[in-house]
Backbone bond lengths (Angstrom), bond angles and torsions (degrees), N, CA, C in turn:
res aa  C-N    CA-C-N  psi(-1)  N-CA   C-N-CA  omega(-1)  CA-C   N-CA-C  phi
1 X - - - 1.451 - - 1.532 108.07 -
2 X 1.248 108.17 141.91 1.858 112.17 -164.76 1.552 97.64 -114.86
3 X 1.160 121.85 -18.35 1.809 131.29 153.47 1.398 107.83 -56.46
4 X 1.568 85.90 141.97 1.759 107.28 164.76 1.209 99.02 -157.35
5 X 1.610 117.03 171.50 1.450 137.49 179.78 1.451 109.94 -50.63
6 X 0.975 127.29 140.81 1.621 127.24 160.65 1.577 108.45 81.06
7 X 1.542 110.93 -18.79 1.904 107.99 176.78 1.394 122.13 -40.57
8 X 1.147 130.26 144.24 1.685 129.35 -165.11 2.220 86.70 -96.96
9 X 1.038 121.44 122.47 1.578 118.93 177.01 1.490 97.09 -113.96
10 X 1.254 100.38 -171.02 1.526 125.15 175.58 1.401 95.34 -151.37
11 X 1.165 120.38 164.94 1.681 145.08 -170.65 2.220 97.07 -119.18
12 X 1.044 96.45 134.53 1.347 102.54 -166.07 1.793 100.17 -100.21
13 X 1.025 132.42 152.30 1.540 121.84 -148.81 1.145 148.15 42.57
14 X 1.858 106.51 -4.52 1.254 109.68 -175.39 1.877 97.39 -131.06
15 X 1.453 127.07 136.09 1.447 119.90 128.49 1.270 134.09 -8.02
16 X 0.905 122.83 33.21 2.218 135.82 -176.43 1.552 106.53 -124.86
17 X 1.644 115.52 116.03 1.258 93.39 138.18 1.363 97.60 -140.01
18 X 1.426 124.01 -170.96 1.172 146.07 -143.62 1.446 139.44 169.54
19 X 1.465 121.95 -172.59 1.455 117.58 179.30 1.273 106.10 -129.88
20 X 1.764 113.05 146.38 1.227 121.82 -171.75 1.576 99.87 -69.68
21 X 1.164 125.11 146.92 1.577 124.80 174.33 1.830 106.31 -99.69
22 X 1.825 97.11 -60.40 1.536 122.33 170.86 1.237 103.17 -150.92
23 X 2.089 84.73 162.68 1.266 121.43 -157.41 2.056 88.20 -110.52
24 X 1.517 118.11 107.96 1.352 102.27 171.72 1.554 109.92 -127.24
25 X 1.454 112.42 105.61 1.576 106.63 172.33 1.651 92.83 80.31
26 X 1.696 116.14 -133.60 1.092 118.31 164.00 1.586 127.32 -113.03
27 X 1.297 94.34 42.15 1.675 107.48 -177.68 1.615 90.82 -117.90
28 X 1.641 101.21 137.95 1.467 106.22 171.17 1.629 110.82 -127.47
29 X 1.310 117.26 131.03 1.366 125.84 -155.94 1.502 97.07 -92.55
30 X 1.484 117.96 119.30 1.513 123.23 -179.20 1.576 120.11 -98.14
31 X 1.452 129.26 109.72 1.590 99.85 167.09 1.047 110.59 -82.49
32 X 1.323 124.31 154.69 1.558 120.47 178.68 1.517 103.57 -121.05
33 X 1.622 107.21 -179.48 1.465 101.55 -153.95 1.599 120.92 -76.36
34 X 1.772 115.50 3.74 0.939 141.56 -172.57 1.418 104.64 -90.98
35 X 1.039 102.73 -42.61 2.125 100.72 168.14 2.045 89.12 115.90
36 X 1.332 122.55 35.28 1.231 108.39 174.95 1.794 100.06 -132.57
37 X 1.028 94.55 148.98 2.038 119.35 -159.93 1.796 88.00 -86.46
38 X 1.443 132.80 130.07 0.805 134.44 -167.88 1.690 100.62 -145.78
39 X 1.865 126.33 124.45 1.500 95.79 -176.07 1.792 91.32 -111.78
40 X 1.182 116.58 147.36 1.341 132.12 -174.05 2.107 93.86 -128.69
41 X 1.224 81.65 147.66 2.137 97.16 160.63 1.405 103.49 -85.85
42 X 1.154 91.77 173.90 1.782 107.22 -173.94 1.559 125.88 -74.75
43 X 1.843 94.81 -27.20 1.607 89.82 171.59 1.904 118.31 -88.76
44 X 1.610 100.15 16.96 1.694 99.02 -174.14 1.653 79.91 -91.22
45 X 1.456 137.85 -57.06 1.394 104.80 -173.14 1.375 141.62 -90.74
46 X 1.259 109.09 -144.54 1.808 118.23 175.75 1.425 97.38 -170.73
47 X 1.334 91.94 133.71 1.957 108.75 -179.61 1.504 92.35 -78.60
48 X 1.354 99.48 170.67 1.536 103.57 -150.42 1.592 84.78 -133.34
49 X 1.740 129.12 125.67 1.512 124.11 -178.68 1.398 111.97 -92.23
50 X 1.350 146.41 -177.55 1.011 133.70 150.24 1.690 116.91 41.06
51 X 1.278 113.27 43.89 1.318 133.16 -164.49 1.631 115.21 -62.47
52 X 1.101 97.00 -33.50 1.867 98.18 170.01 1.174 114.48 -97.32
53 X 1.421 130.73 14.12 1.254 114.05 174.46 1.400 99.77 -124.20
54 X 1.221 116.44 -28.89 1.225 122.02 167.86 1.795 115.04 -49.62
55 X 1.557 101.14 -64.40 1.385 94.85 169.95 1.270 134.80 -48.15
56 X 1.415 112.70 -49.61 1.267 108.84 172.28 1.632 124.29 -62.81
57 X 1.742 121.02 -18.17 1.106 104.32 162.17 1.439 105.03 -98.33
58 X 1.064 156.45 52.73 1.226 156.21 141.72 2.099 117.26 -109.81
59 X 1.261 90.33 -21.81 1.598 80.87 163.02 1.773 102.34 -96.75
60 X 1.316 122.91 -15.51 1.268 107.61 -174.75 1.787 115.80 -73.62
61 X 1.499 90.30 -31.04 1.516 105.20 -178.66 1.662 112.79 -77.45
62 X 1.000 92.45 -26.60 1.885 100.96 -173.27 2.253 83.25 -69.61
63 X 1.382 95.07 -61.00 1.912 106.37 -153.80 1.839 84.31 -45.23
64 X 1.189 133.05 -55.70 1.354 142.95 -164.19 1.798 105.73 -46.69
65 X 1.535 90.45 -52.40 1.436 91.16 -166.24 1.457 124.25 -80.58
66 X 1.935 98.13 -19.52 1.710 104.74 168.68 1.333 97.39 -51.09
67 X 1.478 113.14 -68.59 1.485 121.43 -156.21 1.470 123.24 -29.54
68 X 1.668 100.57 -38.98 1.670 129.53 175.09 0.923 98.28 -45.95
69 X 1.649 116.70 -67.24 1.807 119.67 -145.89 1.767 97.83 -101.04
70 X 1.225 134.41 17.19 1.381 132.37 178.30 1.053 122.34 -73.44
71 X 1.306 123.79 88.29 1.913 102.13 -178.62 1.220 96.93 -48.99
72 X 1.594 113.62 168.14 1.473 131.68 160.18 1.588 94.49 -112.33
73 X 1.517 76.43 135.99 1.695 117.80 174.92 1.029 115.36 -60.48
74 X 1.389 107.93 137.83 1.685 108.73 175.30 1.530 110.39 -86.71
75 X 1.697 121.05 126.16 0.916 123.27 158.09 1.467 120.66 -51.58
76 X 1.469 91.84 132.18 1.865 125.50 -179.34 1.556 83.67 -70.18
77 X 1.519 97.31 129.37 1.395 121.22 158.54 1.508 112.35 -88.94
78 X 1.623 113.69 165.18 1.590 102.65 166.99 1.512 102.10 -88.09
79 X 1.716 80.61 144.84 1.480 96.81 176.18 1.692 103.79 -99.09
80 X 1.378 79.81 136.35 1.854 88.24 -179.91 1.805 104.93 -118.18
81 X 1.127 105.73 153.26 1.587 103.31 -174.57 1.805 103.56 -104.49
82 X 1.180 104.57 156.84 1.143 97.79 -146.61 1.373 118.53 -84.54
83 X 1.676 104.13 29.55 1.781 123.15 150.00 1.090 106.45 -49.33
84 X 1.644 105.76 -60.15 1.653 124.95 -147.44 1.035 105.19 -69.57
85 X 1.447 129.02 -27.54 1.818 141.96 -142.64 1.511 91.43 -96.48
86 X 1.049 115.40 -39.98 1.896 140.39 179.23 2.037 97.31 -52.37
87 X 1.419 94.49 -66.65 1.624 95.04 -163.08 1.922 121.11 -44.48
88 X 0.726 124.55 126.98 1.519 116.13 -179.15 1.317 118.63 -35.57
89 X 1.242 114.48 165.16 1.970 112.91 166.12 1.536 100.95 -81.84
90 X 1.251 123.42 -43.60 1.427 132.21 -157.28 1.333 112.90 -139.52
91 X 1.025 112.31 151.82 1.705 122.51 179.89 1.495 117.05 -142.02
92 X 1.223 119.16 113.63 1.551 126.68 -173.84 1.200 102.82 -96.56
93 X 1.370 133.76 105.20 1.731 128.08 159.52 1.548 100.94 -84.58
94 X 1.673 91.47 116.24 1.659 91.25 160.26 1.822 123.42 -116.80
95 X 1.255 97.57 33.04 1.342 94.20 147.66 1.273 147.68 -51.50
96 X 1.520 125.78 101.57 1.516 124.55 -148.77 1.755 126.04 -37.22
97 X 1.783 101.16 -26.73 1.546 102.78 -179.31 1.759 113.10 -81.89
98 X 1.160 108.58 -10.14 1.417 132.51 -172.69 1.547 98.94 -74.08
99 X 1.355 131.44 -38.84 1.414 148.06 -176.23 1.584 121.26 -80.51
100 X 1.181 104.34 -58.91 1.260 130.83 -171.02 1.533 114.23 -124.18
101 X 1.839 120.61 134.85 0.970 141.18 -175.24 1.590 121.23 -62.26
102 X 1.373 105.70 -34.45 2.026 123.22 164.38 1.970 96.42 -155.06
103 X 0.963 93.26 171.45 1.473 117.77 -174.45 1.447 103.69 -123.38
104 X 1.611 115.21 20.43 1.557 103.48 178.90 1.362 104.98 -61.50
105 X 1.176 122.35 -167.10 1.140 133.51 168.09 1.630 127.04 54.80
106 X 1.952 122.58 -22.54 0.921 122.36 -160.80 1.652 99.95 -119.60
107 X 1.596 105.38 149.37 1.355 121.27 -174.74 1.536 108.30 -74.67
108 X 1.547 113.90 -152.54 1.170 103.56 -178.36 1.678 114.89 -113.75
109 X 1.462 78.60 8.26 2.122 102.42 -171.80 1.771 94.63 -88.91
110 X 1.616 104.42 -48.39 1.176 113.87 171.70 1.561 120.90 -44.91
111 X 1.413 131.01 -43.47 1.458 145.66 -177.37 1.147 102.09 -48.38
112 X 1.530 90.74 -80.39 1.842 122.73 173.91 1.273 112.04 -1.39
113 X 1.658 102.51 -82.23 1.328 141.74 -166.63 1.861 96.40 -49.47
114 X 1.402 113.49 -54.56 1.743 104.89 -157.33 2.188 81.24 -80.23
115 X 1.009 119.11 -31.28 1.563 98.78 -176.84 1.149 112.86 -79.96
116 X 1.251 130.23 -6.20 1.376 114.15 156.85 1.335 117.28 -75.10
117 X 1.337 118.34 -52.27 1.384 111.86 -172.26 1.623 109.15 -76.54
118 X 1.107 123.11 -0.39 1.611 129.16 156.42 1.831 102.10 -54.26
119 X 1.400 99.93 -67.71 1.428 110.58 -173.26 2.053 111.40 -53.41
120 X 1.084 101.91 -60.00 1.588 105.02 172.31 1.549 108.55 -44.09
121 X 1.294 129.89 -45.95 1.062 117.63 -155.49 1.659 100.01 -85.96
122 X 1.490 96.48 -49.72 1.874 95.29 159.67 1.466 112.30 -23.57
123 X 1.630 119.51 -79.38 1.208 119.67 172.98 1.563 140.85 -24.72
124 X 1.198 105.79 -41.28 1.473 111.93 172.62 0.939 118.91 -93.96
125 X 1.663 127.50 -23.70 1.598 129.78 160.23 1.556 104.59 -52.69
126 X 1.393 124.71 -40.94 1.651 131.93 177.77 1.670 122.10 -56.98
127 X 1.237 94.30 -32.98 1.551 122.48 -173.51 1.579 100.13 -89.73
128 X 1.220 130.21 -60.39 1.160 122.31 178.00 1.786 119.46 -63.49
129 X 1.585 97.99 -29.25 1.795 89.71 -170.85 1.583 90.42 -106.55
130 X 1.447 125.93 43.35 1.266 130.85 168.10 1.517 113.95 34.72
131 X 1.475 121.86 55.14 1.586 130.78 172.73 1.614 106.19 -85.21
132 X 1.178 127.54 117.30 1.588 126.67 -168.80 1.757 91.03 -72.52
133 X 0.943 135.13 -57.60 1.849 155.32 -158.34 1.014 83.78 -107.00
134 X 1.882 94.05 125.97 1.658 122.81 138.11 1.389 105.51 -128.84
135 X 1.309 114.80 150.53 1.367 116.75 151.15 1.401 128.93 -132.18
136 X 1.002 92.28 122.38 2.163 110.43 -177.16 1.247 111.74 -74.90
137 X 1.568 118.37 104.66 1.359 120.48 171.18 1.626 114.43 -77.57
138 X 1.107 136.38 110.70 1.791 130.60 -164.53 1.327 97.83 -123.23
139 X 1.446 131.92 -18.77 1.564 135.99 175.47 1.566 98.18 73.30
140 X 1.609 111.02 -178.77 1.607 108.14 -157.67 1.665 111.58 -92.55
141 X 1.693 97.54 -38.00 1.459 102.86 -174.62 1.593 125.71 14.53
142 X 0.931 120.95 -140.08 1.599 131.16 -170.02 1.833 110.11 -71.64
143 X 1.503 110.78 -49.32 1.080 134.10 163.30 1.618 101.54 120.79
144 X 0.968 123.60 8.94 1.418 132.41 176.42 1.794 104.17 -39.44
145 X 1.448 121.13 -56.90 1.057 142.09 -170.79 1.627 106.40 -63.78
146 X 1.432 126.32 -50.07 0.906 132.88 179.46 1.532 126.26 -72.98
147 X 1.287 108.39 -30.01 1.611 112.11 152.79 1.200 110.09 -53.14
148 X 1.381 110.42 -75.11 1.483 114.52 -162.82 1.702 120.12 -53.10
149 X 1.241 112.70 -4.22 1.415 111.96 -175.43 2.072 91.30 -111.03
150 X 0.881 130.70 -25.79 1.038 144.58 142.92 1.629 117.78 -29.46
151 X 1.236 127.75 -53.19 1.082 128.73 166.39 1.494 129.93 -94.33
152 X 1.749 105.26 -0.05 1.228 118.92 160.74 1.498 118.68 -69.54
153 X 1.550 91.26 -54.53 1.786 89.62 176.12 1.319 120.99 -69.75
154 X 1.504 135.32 -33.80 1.160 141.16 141.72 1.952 118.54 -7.91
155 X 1.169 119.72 -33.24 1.557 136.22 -175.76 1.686 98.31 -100.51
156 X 1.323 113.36 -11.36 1.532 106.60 -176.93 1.810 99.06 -99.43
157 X 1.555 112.00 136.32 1.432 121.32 158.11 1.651 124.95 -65.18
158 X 1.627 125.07 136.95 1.410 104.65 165.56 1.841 105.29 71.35
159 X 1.221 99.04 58.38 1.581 99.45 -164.19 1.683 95.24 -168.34
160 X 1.293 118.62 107.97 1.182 127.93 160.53 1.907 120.40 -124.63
161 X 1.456 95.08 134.83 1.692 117.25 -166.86 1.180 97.98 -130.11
162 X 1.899 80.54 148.01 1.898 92.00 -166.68 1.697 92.55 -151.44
163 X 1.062 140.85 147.67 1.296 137.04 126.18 1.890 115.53 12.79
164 X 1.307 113.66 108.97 1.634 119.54 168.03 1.345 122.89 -60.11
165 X 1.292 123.89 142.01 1.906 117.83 -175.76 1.399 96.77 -24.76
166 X 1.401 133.91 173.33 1.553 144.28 170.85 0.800 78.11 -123.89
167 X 1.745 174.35 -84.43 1.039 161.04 -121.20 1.693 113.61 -60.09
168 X 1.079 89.46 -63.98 1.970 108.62 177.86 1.748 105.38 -87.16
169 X 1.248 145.77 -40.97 1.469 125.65 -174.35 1.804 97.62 -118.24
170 X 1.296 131.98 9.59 1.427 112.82 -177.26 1.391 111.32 67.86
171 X 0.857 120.98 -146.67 1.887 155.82 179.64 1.750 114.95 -74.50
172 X 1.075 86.92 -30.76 1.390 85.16 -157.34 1.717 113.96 -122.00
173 X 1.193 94.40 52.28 1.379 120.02 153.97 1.680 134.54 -158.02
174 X 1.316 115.39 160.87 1.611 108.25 -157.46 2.006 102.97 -121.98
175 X 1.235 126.27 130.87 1.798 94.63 -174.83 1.583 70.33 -130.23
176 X 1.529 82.86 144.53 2.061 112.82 -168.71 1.686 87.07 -115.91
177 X 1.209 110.12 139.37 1.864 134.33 -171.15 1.528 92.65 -113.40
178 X 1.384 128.53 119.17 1.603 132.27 163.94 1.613 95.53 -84.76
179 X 1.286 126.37 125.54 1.849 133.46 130.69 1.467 112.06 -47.32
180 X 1.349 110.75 85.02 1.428 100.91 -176.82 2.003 102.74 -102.67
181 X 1.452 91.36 144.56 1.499 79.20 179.51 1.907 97.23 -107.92
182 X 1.660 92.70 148.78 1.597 94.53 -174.92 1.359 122.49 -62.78
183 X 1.242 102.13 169.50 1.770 114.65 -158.16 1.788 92.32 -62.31
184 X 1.393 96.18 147.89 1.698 104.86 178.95 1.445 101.63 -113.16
């Protein structure tokens, strides 16, 4: 018998090592490093030499070589349910007080004029920082506003507009969808 009391072993096919406790017959009683009594025969282990240096280069070499063969994980995105996926990226209110501090002084060509080019410039800020969803709040009024932004997007490619939730903006808003194709 190549066992004795107190020998540092290892378990051969398995992740175990440990200390001999007792020697009974041909059963040898193992604690292992978990604190549980395990009895194995003599050909399941192997005494272990130079046991602390060994270990420590055998978990260093094992930790090295996972690292090698580890895929890396794909970061978890947020998951949004498909309320959230619905809600716009952006929302432009162009309601004239929304823009401007008073409206003294300005006509109604004047209004017009800065909410459109509010909206255009929205647009290409959307287009450039690749926002799929906008939605244009223009309110119901006459609809003057809503044409005309209507025929703005109309001049844009890869751009489909529809009516805004009715639930959350009513009537009187429009949300335009970019076809964006991914970054090259």
């Amino acid at each position: 018998m190549k066992f004795k009391k107190d020998d540092i072993v290892s378990v051969l096919d398995e992740a175990i090592e440990g200390r001999v406790l007792q020697i009974v017959a041909d059963r040898i009683h193992v604690l292992t490093e978990d604190g549980f009594t395990i009895v194995y025969t003599e050909n399941d282990l192997v005494k272990m030499e130079n046991t602390k240096e060994l270990s420590n280069m055998s978990r260093i070499s094992m930790q090295e070589f996972i690292k090698e063969k580890e895929i890396p994980k794909r970061k978890k995105g947020i998951t949004l349910n498909k309320k959230e996926r619905m809600q716009p990226a952006m929302e432009v209110d162009l309601h004239i007080h929304q823009l401007v501090p008073t409206t003294k002084g300005m006509d109604n060509y004047d209004m017009l004029t800065l909410q459109l080019d509010t909206a255009k410039r929205q647009l290409d800020f959307a287009v450039q920082k690749r926002i799929q969803r906008v939605v244009f709040i223009h309110g119901i009024g006459e609809g003057v506003l809503r044409s005309e932004l209507e025929y703005l997007f109309k001049r844009y490619e890869n751009i489909k507009f529809y009516d805004a939730d009715f639930q959350k903006y009513g009537r009187g808003a429009t949300e335009v969808y970019f076809f964006q194709n991914p970054k090259v």
